[in-house]
N, C-alpha and C positions, 0 to 999 in steps of 0.2 A: 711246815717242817723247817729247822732248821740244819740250823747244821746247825813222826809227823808225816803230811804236808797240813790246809788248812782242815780243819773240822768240819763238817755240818747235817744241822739236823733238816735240812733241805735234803733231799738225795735225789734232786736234778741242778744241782751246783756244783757238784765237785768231788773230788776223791777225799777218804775218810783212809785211818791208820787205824785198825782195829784198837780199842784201847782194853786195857786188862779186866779180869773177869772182876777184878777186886773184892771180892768176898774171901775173908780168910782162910787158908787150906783147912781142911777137915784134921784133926789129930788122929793118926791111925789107930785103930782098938779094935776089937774081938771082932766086929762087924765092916771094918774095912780091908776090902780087900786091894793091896798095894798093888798087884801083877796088871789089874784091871787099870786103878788110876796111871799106870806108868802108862799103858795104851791107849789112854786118853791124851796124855801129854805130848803123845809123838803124834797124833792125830791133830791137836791144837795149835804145834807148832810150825806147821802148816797154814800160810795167809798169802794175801794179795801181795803181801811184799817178798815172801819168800814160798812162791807156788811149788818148785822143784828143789830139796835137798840134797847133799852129801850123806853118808852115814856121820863123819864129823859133825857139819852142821845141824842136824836131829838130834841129837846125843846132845850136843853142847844146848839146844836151844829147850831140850827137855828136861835135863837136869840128869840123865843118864848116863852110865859108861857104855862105852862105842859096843860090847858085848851086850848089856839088856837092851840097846837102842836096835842092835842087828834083830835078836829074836824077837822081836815086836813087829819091826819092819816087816820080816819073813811071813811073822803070823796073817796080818795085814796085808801080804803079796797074796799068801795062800786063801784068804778069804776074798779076796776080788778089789779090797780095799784102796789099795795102795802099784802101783806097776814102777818098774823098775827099769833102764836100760843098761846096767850094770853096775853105773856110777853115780846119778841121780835117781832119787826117788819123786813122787809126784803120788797126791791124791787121784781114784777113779771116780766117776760120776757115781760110780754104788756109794762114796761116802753121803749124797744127799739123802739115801733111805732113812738112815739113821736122825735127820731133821725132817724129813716130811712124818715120820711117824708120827712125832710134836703133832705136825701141822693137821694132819688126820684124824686127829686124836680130839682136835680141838672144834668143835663145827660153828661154833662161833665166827670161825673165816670162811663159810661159806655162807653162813646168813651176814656177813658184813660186805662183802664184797659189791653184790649189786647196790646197796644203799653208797658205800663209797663210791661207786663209777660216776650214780648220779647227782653226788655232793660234785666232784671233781666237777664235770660237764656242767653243775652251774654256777660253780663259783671262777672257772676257769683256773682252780691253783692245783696244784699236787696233794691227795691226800694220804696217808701213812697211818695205820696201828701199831703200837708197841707193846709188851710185856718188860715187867722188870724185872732183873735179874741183877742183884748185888747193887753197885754201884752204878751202873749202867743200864741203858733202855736196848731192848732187840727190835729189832724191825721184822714185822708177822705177816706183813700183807703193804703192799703198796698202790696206789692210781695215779700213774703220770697224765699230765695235760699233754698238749700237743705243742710242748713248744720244742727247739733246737737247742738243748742243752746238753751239756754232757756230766756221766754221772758214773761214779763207779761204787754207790752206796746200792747192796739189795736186800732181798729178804734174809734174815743173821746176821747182819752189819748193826754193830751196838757204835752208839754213841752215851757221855755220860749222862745219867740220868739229873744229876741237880741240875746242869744248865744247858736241857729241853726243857720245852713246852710241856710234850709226853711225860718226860721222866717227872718233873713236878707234879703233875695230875696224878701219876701212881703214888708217887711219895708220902703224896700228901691222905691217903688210904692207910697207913704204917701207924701203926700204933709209936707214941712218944717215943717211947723208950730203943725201938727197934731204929728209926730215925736219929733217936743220937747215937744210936751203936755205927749207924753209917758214917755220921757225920764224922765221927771221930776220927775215921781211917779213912776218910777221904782225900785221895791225892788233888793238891790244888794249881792251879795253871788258870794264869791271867789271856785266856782268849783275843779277849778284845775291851779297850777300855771300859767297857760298859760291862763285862763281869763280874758278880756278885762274888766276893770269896769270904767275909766274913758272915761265921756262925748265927751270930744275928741277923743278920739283912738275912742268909737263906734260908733260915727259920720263919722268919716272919714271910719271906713271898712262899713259902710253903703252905703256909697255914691259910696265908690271904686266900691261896687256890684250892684250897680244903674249905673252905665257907663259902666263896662265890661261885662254885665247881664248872672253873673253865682255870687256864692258865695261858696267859701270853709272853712269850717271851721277845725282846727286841732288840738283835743282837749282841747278844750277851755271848753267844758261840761262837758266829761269824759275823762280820763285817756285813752290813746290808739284807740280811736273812732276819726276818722276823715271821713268826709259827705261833698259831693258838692250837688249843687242845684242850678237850672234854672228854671223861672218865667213860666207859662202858661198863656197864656195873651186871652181876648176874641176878637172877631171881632174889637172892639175900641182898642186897645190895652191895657189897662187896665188889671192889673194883677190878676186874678182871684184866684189862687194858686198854690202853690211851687211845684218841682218836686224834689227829689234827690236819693242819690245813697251813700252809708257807705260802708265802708271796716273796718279794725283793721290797727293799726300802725304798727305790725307786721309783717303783710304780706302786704301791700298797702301802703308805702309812701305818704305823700302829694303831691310830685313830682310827683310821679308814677301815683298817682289818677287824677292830673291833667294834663299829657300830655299823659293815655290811654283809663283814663274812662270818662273824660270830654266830649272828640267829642261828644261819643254816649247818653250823656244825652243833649249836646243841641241839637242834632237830633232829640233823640223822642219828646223833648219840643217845636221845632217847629212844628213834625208833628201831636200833639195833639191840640197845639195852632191853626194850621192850619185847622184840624178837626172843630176848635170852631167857627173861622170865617166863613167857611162855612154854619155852623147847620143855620137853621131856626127857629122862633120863640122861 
């Protein structure tokens, strides 16, 4: 894995800044309903960096007037959602229902799990699945090693998808056309000298990890973080989401990651993959 403060697609390195959902708003029409998306907004605006609100601050962070911010909020109290102490608001634990249903939904994360513990257990690194979602990778499931690090990345924590490991391995499943519609709106931020920002170089290590179907990335996000990654693809072959594996530059070369920890991630990724074709309905 690797990875403001710093990024990374590691999530036993360090604290991560949620980055934008980046997929353009939907335009409203006959089928969307505004009242809904505005309650998504004041649910969103809601992060690590800003756990408890003001009615001000929700409002201003939603795009709302302090009036639709208030009756959302109430909605949100009255449904278990959101608690209040008169003047800060704060999400409840009931908002996780609402992402474990994803999670439950999907069992894919229950046949990947045991295969991950025992990737983790022999390669000794942290292993992570991701789904894509716009410009950005989500984090679906994770397996920490035992070492002494501190992490404030977890399950729902996106980082962007061009520069992951993960994010490249889904990308590189996108049809041409949908891949330059990303690229185009893609917000750009030089990480670390070794990031990739022109159109060509990301195209082409896209494409490379779409023919060789693994991707390595080495520090291109963070400093010292380098992460490979192989596709989990379903019965059709279609790539469902990423698998991968991080080390430190320190101890784990890229070389090294790639000719000892590679085998055994595209192993589990086929036998997870293979799990998937099997499952039923």
């Amino acid at each position: 894995m690797q990875s403001d403060p710093p990024l990374m697609e590691n999530p036993d390195a360090g604290a991560h800044a949620e980055t934008p959902g980046s997929e353009a708003s939907p335009r409203p029409g006959d089928s969307y309903v505004q009242s809904f998306a505005r309650g998504l907004a004041v649910i969103r605006s809601f992060s690590a960096a800003a756990p408890q609100q003001t009615l001000s601050e929700v409002a201003a962070a939603s795009g709302l007037t302090r009036a639709g911010a208030r009756r959302i909020l109430l909605t949100l109290q009255t449904l278990g959602y959101v608690e209040s102490d008169g003047r800060l608001f704060r999400l409840t634990p009931r908002i996780l229902d609402l992402g474990f249903a994803y999670l439950s939904s999907m069992p894919i994360w229950d046949l990947a799990e045991p295969s991950m513990e025992a990737l983790a257990d022999q390669v000794r690194e942290s292993c992570s699945a991701a789904v894509l979602d716009g410009h950005d990778i989500v984090y679906v499931l994770r397996v920490h090693t035992h070492k002494i690090m501190s992490t404030n990345l977890g399950v729902g924590s996106r980082l962007p998808a061009f520069w992951t490991s993960m994010g490249r391995m889904l990308l590189a499943d996108l049809p041409e056309e949908r891949l330059a519609a990303l690229l185009r709106d893609l917000p750009r931020r030089r990480f670390t000298p070794r990031t990739a920002l022109d159109d060509a170089d990301l195209l082409a290590r896209i494409r490379a990890a779409r023919t060789q179907g693994w991707c390595l990335i080495d520090q291109e996000l963070e400093e010292g973080l380098i992460s490979v990654a192989a596709p989990l693809r379903d019965r059709a072959g279609r790539t469902v989401a990423a698998l991968n594996i991080s080390g430190q530059a320190n101890r784990t070369s890229a070389k090294v990651m790639q000719r000892e920890l590679l085998p055994a991630l595209l192993r589990t990724a086929e036998t997870i993959s293979r799990l998937l074709g099997t499952r039923r309905g």
